[in-house]
C-alpha positions in Angstrom: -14.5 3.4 8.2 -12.2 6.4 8.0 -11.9 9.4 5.2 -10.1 7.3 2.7 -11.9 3.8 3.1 -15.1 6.1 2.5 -13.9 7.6 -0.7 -13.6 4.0 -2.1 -16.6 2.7 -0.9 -18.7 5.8 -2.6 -16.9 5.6 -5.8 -16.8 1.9 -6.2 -20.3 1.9 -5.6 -20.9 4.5 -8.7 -21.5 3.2 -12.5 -18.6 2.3 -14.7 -19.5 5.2 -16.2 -19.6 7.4 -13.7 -16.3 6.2 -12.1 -14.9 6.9 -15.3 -16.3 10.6 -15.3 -14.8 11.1 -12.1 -11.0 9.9 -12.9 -11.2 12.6 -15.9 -11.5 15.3 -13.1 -9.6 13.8 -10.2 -8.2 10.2 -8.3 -7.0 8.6 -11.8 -3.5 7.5 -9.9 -6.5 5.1 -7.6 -8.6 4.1 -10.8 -7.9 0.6 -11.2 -8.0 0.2 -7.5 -11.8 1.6 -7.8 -12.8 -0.6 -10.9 -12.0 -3.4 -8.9 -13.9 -2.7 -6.0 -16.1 -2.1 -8.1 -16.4 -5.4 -9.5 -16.0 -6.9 -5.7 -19.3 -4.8 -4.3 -20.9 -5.7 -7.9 -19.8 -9.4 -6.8 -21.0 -8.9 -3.4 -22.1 -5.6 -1.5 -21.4 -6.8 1.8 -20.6 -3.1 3.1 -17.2 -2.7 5.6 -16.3 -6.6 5.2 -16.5 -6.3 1.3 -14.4 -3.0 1.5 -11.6 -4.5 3.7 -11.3 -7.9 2.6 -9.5 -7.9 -0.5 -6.7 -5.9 1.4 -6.5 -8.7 4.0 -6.3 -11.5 1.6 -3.4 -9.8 -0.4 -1.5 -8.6 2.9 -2.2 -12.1 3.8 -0.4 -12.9 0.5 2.4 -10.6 0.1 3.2 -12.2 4.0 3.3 -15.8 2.3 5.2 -14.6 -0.4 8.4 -12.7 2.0 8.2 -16.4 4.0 8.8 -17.7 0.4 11.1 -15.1 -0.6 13.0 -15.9 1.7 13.2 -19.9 2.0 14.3 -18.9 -2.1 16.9 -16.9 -1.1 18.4 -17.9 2.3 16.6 -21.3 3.3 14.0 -22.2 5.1 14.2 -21.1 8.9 15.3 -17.5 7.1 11.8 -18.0 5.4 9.7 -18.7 8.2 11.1 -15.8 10.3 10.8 -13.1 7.2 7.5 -14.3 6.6 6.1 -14.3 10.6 8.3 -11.1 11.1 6.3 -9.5 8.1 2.8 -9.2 9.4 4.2 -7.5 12.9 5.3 -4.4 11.5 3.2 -1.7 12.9 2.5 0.1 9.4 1.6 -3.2 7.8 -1.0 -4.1 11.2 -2.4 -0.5 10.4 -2.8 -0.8 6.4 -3.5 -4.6 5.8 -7.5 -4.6 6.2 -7.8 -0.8 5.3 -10.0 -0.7 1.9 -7.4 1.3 -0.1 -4.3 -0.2 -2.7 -1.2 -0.6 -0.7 -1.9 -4.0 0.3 -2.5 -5.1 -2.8 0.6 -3.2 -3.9 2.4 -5.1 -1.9 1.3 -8.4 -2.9 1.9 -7.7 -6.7 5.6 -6.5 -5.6 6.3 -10.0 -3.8 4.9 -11.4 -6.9 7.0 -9.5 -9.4 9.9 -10.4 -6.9 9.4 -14.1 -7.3 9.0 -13.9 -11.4 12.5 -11.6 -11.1 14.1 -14.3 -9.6 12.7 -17.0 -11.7 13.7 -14.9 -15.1 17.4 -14.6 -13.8 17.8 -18.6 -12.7 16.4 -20.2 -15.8 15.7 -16.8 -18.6 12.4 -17.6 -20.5 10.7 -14.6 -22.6 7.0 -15.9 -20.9 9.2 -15.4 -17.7 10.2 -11.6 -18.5 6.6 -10.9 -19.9 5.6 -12.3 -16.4 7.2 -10.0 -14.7 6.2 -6.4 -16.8 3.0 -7.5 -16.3 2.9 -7.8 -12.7 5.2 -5.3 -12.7 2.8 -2.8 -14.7 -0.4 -4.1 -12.3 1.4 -2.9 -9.0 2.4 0.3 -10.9 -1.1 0.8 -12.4 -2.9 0.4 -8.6 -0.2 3.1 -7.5 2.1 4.7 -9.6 5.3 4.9 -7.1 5.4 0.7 -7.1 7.6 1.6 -10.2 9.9 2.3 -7.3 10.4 -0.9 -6.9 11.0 -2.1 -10.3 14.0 0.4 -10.0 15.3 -1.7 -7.3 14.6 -4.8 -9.0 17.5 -3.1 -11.3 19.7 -2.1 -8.6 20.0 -5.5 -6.6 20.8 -7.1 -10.0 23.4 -4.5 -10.6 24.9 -5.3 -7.4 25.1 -9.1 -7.9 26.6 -9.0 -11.2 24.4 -10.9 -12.6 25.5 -10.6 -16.2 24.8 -8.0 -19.1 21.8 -10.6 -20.6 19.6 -10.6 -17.3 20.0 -7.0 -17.0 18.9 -6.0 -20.1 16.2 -8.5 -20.4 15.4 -6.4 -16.9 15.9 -2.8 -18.9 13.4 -4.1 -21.6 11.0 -5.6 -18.8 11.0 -1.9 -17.2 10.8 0.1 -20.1 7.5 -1.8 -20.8 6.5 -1.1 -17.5 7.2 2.7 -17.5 5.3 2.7 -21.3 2.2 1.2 -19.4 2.5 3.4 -16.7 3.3 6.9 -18.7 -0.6 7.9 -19.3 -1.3 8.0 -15.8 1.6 10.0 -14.6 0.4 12.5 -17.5 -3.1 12.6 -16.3 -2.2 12.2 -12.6 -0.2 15.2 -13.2 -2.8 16.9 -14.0 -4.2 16.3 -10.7 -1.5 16.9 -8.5 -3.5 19.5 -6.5 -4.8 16.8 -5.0 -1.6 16.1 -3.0 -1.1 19.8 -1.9 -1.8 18.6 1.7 1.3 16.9 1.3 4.5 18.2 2.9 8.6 18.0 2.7 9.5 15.3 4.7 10.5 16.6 8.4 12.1 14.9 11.2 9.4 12.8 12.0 9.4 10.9 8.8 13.4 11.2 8.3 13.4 9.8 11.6 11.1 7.2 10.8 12.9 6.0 7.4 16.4 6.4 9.5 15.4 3.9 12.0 14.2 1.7 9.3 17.4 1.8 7.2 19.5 1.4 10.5 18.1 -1.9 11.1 18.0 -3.2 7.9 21.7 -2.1 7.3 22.5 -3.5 11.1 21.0 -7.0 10.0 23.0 -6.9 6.6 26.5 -7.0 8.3 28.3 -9.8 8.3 27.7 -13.0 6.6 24.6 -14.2 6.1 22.4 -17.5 4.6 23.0 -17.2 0.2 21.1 -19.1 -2.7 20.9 -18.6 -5.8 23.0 -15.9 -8.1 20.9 -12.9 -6.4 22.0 -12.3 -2.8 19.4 -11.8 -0.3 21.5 -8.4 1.0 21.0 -6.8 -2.2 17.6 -7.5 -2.9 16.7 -6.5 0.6 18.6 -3.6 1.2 17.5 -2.3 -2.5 14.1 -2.6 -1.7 14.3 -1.3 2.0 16.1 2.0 1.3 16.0 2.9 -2.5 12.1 3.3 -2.8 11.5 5.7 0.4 14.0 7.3 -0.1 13.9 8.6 -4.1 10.6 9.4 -3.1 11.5 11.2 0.0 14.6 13.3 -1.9 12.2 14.1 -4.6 9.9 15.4 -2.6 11.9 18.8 -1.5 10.9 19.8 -5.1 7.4 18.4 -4.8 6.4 17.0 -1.9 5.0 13.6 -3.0 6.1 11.1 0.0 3.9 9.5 2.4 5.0 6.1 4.2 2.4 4.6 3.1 2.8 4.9 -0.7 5.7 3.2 -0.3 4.5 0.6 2.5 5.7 -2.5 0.4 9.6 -1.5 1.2 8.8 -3.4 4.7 9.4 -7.1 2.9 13.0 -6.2 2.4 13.3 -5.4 6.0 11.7 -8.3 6.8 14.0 -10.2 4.7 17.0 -9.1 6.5 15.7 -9.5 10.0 14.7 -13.5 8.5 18.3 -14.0 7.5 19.9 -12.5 10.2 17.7 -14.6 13.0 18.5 -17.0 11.2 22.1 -16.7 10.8 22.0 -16.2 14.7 20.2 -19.0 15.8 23.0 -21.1 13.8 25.9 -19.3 16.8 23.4 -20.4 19.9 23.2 -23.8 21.9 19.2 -23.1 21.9 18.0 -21.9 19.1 14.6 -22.9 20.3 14.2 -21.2 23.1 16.0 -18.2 21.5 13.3 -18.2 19.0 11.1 -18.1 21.9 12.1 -15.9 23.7 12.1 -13.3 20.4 8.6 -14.7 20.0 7.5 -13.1 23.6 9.3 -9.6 23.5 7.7 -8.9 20.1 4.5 -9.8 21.7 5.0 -8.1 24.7 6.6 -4.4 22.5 3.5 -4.4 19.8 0.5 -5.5 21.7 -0.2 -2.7 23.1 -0.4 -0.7 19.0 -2.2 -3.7 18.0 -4.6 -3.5 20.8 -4.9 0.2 20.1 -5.1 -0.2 16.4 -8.6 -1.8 16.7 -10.4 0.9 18.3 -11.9 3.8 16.6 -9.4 6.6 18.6 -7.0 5.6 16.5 -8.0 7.1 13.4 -8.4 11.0 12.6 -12.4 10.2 12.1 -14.8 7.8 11.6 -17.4 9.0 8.8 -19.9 5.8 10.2 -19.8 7.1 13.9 -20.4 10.4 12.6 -23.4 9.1 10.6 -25.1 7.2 13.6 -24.5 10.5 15.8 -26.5 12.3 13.2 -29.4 9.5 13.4 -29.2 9.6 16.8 -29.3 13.3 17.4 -30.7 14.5 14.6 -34.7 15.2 14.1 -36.9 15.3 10.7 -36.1 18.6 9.6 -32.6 19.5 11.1 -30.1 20.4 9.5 -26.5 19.2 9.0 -23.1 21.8 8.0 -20.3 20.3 7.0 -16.8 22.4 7.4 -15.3 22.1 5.4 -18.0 21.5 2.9 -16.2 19.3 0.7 -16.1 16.7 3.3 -19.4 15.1 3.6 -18.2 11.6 3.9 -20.9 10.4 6.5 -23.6 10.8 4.5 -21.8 9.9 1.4 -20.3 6.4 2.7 -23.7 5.9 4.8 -26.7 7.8 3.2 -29.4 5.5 4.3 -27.7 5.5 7.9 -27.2 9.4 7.9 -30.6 9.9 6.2 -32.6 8.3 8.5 -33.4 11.4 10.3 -34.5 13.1 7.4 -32.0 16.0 7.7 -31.5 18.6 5.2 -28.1 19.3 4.3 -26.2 22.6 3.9 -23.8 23.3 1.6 -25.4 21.6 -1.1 -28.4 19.5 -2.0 -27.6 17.2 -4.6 -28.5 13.3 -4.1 -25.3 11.7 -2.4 -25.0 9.3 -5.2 -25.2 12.0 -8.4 -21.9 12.2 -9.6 -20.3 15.6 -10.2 -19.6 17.5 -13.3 -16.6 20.1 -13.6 -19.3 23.2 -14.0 -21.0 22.4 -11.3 -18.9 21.0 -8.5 -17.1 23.8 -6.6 -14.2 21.8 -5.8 -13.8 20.5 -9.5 -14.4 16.8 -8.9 -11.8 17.2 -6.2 -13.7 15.9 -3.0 -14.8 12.7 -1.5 -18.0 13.7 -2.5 -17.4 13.5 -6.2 
């Protein structure tokens, strides 16, 4: 369990109440995410498996949902390679079973994809309403999801689909922006939070470069077409327009972080889909083409995917922490934490970390009191909280 998977599992193991308390002083932009892990530990509080599984199922999801994205859009075979080409990504290995949002994210994007779609074939009001409220869930679980309802807008800009979809679309959005405008008030509030944040450098232009390369690489020349919205400009909107509005937006204020916009990987794995497909159609074997694809991507991510499941490849593990301070520790001891604020191991694992019967410096208070803004130093600010 690393620093962020701890936060949620302390706060969505607090009261409604208290949960509530907290997102007054700080993490409102993750409060939905924490009411409903609440609900899944109040459900059933079966610790790291509890925490993760929701993530999986969605990622699981949102992967079914590109395959069927993309059987909508370009056919079948185009489907079944953008949905198995999906899950591979290294950044979507890393986040599906971590117990934060972005998975579910995803999975409310794909499905506010699919009710897009649906609204511009065959417009129905219950269509459109669909769609702004999925729309406004993904926004609601993280804010910058209204990133992709922008390029919902922009890919149906660039098919010319006609001035009645498009402003059934401006309506839809402007609902979802009305949902979404208290939290970006009150998140603002609480944008020291971010301050570890920083411009984007060459490492993350870099990284969003080589993205956009291959998706744009993928996007030339003709490829597999149904329906009145291409697959090219859904794709491409979705690939490039989200990371980087947040990226050009964050030289002012530095806001971007791959992650919070993990879900513009379905529209690369869109275009890679089509474009496997549109090149299996120009070989005498596509079968053992597809093979052969099959075993270099095996053979390029397993070692990642290998070293993804080990602990070294987080920044820290608050549960090996707290069995070291079982382990080591004797009735009496005491434990520091620097920086103070960050007191996960005994906050995720108190009964684990408290075993010893430690003391613990700074700060006394029962791991499970919440905070108040007079007396916690960091203002409700750390994991602690």
């Amino acid at each position: 369990m690393w620093r962020d998977e701890s936060t949620t599992y302390q706060i969505a193991h607090r009261s409604v109440g208290e949960i509530g308390h907290l997102l007054g002083n700080a993490d409102v932009a993750h409060g939905l995410y924490y009411l409903l892990m609440h609900a899944v530990f109040a459900l059933w509080d079966g610790g790291l498996l509890a925490l993760r599984l929701p993530s999986v199922l969605a990622m699981a999801a949102t992967a079914a949902g590109v395959g069927l994205l993309g059987h909508r859009l370009a056919g079948p075979r185009a489907g079944l390679a953008a949905g198995l080409v999906f899950p591979l990504f290294p950044a979507v290995q890393r986040y599906a079973p971590e117990g934060r949002s972005y998975a579910l994210v995803c999975a409310a994007v794909v499905v506010a994809t699919h009710l897009l779609l649906s609204a511009v074939v065959r417009p129905r009001k219950r269509t459109w309403a669909g769609y702004a409220a999925v729309a406004s869930l993904a926004c609601l679980l993280h804010e910058f999801a209204i990133l992709a309802v922008a390029a919902h807008g922009v890919a149906l800009y660039r098919a010319r689909v006609g001035a009645r979809p498009g402003w059934a679309w401006a309506q839809a959005a402007s609902v979802v922006a009305v949902v979404l405008a208290p939290l970006v008030i009150v998140s603002q509030q609480q944008a020291a939070l971010v301050g570890w944040i920083a411009a984007p450098g060459p490492p993350e232009l870099l990284g969003f470069g080589a993205l956009a390369l291959t998706g744009l690489v993928c996007a030339r020349g003709p490829l597999p077409a149904r329906g009145p919205v291409p697959l090219r400009d859904l794709a491409l909107a979705l690939l490039i327009l989200p990371p980087a509005a947040l990226m050009a937006v964050s030289y002012l204020h530095p806001l971007y972080v791959d992650r919070y916009v993990l879900y513009a990987y379905v529209g690369l794995a869109l275009l890679i889909g089509a474009r496997l497909d549109a090149l299996s159609r120009t070989v005498a074997a596509p079968r053992a083409l597809a093979g052969g694809l099959a075993v270099a991507a095996v053979a390029a991510l397993l070692p990642y995917s290998l070293q993804l499941r080990t602990p070294q490849s987080r920044l820290d593990d608050t549960l090996a922490a707290a069995r070291a301070v079982r382990e080591l520790g004797r009735p009496g001891d005491g434990v520091l934490f620097l920086p103070a604020r960050r007191r996960e191991p005994i906050m995720s694992s108190p009964m684990t970390s408290g075993a010893c019967g430690s003391r613990r410096w700074p700060g006394t208070r029962s791991p499970r009191a919440p905070c108040t803004a007079s007396s916690c130093p960091h203002r409700g600010s750390g994991p602690g909280c």
